[in-house]
C-alpha positions in Angstrom: 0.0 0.0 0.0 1.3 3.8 -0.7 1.6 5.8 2.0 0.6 9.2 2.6 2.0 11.7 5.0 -0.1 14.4 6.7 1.0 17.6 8.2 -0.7 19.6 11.0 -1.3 23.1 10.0 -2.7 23.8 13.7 -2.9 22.6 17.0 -6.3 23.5 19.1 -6.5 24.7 22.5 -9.4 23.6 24.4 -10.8 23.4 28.0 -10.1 19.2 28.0 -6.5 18.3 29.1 -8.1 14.5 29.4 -10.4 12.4 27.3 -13.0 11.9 29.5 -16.0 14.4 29.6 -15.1 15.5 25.8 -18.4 16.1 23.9 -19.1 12.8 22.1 -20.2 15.3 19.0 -19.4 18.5 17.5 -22.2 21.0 18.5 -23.7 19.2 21.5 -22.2 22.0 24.1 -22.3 25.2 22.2 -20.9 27.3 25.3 -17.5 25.4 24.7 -15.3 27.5 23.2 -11.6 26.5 21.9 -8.7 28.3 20.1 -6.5 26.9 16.4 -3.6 28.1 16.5 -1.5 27.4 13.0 2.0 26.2 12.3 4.9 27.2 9.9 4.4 27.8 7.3 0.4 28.2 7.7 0.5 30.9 9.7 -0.4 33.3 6.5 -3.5 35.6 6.8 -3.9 35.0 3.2 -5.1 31.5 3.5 -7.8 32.6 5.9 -8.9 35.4 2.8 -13.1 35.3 3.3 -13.2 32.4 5.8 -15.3 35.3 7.6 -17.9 35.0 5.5 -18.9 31.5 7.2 -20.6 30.9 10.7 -19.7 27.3 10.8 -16.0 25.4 9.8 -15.4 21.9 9.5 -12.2 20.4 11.1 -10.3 17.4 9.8 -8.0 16.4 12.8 -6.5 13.3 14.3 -6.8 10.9 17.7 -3.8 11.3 18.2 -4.4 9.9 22.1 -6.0 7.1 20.6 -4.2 5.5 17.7 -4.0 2.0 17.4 -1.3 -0.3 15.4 -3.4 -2.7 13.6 -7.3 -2.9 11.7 -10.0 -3.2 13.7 -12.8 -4.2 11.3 -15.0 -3.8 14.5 -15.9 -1.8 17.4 -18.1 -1.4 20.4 -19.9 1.9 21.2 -20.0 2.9 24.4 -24.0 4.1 23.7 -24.8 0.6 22.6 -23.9 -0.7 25.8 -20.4 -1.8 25.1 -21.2 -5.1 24.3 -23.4 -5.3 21.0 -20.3 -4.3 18.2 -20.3 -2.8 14.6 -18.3 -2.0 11.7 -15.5 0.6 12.1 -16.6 2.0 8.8 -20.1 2.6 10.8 -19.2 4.5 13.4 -17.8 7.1 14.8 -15.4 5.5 16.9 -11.6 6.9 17.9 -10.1 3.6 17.2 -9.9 3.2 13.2 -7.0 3.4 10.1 -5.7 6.9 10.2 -7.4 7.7 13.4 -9.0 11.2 11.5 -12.2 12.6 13.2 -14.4 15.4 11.5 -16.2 17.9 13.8 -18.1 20.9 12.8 -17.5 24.1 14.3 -19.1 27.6 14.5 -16.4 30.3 13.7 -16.7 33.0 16.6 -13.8 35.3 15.6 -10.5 35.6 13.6 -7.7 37.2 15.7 -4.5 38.3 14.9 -1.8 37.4 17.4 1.9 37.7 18.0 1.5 33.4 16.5 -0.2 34.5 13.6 -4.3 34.5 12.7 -6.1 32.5 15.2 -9.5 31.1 14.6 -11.7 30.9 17.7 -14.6 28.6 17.7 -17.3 27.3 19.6 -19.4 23.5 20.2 -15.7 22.0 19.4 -15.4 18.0 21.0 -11.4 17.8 20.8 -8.8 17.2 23.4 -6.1 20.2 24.0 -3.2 20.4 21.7 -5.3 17.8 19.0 -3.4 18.0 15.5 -5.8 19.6 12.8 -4.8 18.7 9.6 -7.7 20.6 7.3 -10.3 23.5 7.9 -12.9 24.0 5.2 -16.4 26.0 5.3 -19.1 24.3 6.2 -21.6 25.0 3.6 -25.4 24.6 4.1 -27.0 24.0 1.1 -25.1 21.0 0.7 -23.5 20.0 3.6 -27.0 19.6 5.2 -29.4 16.9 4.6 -32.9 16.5 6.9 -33.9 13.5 4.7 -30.7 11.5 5.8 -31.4 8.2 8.2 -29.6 8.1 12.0 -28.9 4.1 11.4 -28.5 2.5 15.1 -27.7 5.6 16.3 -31.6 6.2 16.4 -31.4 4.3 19.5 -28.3 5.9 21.0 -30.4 9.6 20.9 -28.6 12.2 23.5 -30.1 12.3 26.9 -30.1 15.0 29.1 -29.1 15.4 32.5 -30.6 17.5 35.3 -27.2 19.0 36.9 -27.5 20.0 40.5 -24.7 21.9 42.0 -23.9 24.1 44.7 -24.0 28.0 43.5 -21.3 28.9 46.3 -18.5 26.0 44.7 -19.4 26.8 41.1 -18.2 30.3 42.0 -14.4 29.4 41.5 -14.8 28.5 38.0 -14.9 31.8 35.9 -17.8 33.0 34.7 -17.8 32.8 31.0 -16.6 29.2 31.9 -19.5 27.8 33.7 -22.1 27.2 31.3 -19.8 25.5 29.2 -19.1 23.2 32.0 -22.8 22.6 33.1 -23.7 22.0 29.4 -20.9 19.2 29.5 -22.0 17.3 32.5 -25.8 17.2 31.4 -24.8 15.4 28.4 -23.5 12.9 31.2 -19.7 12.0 30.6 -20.0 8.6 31.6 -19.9 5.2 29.3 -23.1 4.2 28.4 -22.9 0.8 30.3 -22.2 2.3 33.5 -24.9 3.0 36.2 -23.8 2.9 39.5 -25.5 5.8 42.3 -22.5 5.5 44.1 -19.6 6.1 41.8 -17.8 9.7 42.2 -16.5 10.2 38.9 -13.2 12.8 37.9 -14.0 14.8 35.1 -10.7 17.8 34.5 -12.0 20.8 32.6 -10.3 24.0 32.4 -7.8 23.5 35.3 -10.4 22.2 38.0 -11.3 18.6 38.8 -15.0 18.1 38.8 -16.3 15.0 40.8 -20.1 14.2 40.1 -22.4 11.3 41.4 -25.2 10.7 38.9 -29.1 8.7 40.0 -31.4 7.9 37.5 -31.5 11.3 35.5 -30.1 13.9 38.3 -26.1 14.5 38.1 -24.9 16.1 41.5 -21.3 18.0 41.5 -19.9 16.6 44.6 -16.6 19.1 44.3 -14.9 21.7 42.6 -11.6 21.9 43.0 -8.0 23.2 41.1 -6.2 20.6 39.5 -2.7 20.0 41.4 
């Protein structure tokens, strides 16, 4: 087989320094907001020339925490139960040839800085300092279909959580920050296939540990506190 080489034109900068908690879609938490920044020799306003014309950017990027050795014709998704397994080529899953993921973005702001344009975006799903290795606009008219079919995923449909928390500890996280972080934890972090009342799970975001307890459809923050 021929190879092909890729090169990352820009690293993102997000609030997720671990893989756990991350949006399992683009769009899902629309109060996220992340950062591209480009590499040489990308770093050229030119090749950003109209891209403010478009509310919303696809990214082409990599798992690059999750890359695996050999074909895996199959895999298991975590929404399914964990147990009941389809093809790579049918999923969405993190472990697959290339490991490339595609997420759709909403383009909040081109800036220029001392590192060159950056793009700043909302609703993004990657891990901080993930390798993007194409941007391109996200076009409507063609890019959207209503009439398309959800497969199994019709069975997998986001839930919501109802997040209670304490308004005195959610006070340390900054302001601009906290919806984001609400948003994430009602789409409940945890694998599908786990249930348990009495788990406290660790979720880091934006340089606090979050523990959370979750009972039937009622996630409780247990503690806020600054990662060490």
């Amino acid at each position: 087989m021929s190879q092909a080489i890729l090169t990352p034109i820009a690293h993102i900068h997000s609030d997720f320094s671990q893989k756990f908690g991350i949006p399992r879609q683009s769009g899902l938490v629309e109060q996220l907001t992340a950062c591209i920044v480009f590499e040489e020799p990308f770093r050229n306003r030119d090749a950003l020339r109209s891209i403010e014309g478009f509310s919303h950017l696809w990214l082409i990027w990599q798992f690059s925490e999750a890359l695996v050795n050999e074909f895996r014709p199959t895999v298991r998704p975590p929404r399914l139960g964990g147990n009941r397994r389809v093809g790579v080529f049918a999923s969405r899953a993190p472990y697959r040839p290339n490991g490339l993921g595609l997420s759709c973005v909403r383009l909040l702001a081109v800036e220029e800085s001392p590192e060159g344009p950056v793009l700043h975006v909302a609703g993004a799903d990657l891990l901080d300092g993930t390798p993007i290795f194409d941007i391109k606009p996200y076009l409507p008219f063609t890019d959207c279909h209503p009439e398309a079919t959800p497969g199994y995923t019709a069975e997998t449909i986001e839930h919501k959580l109802h997040v209670k928390y304490n308004e005195q500890m959610l006070e340390c996280v900054p302001e601009e920050k906290r919806d984001a972080l609400l948003g994430v934890l009602a789409c409940d972090p945890r694998p599908g296939y786990e249930d348990n009342p009495d788990v406290e799970y660790g979720l880091a975001f934006a340089e606090f540990d979050i523990g959370f307890r979750v009972s039937g459809d009622v996630l409780t923050v247990t503690r806020i506190e600054p990662q060490k």
